[in-house]
C-alpha positions in Angstrom: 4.1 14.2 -9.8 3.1 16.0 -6.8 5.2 14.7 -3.7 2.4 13.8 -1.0 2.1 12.2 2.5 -0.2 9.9 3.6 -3.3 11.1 5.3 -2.6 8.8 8.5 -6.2 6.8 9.2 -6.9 6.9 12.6 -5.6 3.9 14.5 -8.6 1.2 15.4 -10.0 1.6 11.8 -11.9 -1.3 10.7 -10.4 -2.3 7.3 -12.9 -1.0 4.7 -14.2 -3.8 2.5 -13.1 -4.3 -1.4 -13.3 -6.5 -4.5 -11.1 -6.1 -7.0 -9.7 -7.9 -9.7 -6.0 -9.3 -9.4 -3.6 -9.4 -12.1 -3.9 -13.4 -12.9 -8.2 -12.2 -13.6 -9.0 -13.2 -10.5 -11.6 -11.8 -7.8 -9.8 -10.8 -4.8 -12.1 -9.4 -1.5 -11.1 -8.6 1.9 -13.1 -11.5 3.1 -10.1 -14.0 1.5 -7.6 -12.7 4.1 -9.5 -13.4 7.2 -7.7 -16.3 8.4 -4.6 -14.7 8.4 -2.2 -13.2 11.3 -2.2 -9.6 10.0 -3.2 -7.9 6.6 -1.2 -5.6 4.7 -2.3 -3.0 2.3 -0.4 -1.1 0.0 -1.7 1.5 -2.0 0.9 1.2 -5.0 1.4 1.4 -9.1 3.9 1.1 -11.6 5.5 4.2 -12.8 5.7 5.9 -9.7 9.6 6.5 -8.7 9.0 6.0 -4.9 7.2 2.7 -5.5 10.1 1.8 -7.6 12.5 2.5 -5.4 10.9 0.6 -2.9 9.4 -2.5 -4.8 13.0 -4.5 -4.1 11.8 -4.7 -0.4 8.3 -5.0 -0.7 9.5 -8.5 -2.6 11.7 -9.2 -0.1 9.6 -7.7 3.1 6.4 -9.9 1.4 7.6 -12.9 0.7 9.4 -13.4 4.6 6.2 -12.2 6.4 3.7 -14.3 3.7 5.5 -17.3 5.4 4.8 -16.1 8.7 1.0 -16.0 8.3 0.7 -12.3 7.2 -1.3 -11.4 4.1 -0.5 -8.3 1.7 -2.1 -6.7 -1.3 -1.4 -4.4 -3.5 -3.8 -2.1 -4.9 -3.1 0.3 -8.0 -6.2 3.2 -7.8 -4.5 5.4 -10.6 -6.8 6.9 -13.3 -5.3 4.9 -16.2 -6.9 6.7 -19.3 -4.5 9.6 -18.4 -2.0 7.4 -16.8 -1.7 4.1 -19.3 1.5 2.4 -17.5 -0.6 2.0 -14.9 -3.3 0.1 -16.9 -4.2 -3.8 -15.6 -2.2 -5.1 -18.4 1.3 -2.9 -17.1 0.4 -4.3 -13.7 1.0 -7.8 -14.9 3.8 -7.0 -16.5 5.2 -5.1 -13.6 4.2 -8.1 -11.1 5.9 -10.5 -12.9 9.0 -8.4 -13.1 9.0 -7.2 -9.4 8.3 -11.1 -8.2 5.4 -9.8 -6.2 3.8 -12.9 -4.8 0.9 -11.0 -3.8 -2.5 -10.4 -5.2 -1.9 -7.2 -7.7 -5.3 -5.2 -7.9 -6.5 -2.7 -10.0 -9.3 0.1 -8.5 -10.8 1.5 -11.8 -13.3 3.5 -10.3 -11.3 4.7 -6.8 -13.5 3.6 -4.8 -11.1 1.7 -2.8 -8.7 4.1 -2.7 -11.4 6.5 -1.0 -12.6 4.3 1.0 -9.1 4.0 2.9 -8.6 7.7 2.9 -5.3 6.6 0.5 -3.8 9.6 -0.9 -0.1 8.5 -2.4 2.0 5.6 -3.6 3.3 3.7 -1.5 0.4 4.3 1.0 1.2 1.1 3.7 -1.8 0.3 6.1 -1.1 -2.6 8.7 -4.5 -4.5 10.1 -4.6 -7.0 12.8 -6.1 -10.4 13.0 -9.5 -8.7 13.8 -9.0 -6.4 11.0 -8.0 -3.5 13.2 -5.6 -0.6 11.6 -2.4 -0.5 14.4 0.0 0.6 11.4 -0.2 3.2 9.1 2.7 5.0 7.2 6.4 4.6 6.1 8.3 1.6 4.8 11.1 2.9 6.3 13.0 6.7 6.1 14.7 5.6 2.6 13.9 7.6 -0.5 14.9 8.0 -3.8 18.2 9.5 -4.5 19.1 9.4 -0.6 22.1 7.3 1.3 19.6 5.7 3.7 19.5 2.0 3.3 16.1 0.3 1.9 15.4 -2.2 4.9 11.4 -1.8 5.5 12.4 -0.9 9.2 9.1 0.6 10.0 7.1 -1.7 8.6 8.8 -4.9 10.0 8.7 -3.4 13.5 5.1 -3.4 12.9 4.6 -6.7 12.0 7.2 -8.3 14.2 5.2 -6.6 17.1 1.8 -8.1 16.3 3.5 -11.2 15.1 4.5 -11.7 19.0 0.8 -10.0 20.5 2.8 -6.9 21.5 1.5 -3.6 20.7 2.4 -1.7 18.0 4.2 1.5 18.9 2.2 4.3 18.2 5.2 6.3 17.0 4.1 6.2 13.6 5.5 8.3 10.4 3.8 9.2 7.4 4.9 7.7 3.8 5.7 10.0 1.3 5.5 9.2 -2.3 3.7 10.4 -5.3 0.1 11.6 -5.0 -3.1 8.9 -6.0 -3.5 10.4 -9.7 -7.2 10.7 -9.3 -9.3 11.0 -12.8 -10.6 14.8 -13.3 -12.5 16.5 -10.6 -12.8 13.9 -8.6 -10.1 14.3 -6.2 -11.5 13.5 -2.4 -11.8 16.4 0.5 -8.9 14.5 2.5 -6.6 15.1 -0.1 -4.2 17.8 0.9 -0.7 17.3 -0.7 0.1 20.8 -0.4 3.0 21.9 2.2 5.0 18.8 1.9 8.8 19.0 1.6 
């Protein structure tokens, strides 16, 4: 595990395209989410202890804003020949036990992954109704083995502020979790995890 930030996308991004498969087998693009009020990605996996430690609120967080009109996906981009708990077959496993509501999906080839400049787990990127990034970064300042409450603070001030057409405050913090475990040599030029505390 090497602890790693995220890389911070500039804000305006338009949300890069994908097709993936979910858990259930099904096809799952970008294109399925465009009738929705805001689009949440989250760059996650199974055995990863900051995703674990936040998975309790990402239930909770998904399933209040899902009612709202807000869609989220998770996507699991770790290489899972070296890294088998983070195989398709663990993800259903680990969806079903988490109560994730959410389309699960697995990027074999990191494509995905790349293609959002994603560089650790969780790795939360907010879009707009237009597909816009306005959010990128932290749940919230909770972390594994601290005494800060999980509450998803960050990320609900995100939403609640597009939710009511107000902008998104541009005081933005990175996430920090464990870094994408790319497959051999083919790690991507943005990823930097060096110098994180």
């Amino acid at each position: 595990m090497v602890r790693t930030a995220s890389t911070m996308l500039a804000l305006g991004t338009r949300a890069p395209n994908f097709k993936l498969r979910n858990v259930d087998g099904q096809m799952v693009a970008l294109s399925d989410f465009q009738d929705k009020k805001a689009l949440v990605v989250i760059f996650m996996c199974n055995h990863c202890p900051y995703v674990k430690h936040v998975a309790p609120e990402l239930t909770r967080l998904s399933n209040e804003y899902m009612a709202k009109g807000v869609g989220f996906v998770g996507i699991n981009s770790n290489d899972a020949t070296a890294y088998p708990d983070d195989g398709p077959e663990p993800m259903q496993a680990e969806a079903i036990a988490q109560g994730y509501r959410f389309p699960y999906l697995f990027d074999g080839d990191q494509s995905v992954a790349m293609a959002y400049q994603a560089a650790c787990t969780p790795d939360i990127f907010v879009f707009d109704s237009q597909m816009q990034l306005t959010y990128r970064g932290q749940l919230d300042d909770s972390r594994p083995k601290s005494d800060r409450p999980l509450t998803g603070k960050d990320l609900r001030a995100a939403l609640d502020s597009l939710l009511s057409n107000q902008p998104v405050s541009a005081d933005q913090r990175p996430s920090i979790g464990c870094n994408i475990k790319w497959k051999q040599g083919a790690e991507p030029e943005y990823f930097n995890p060096a110098g994180i505390a």
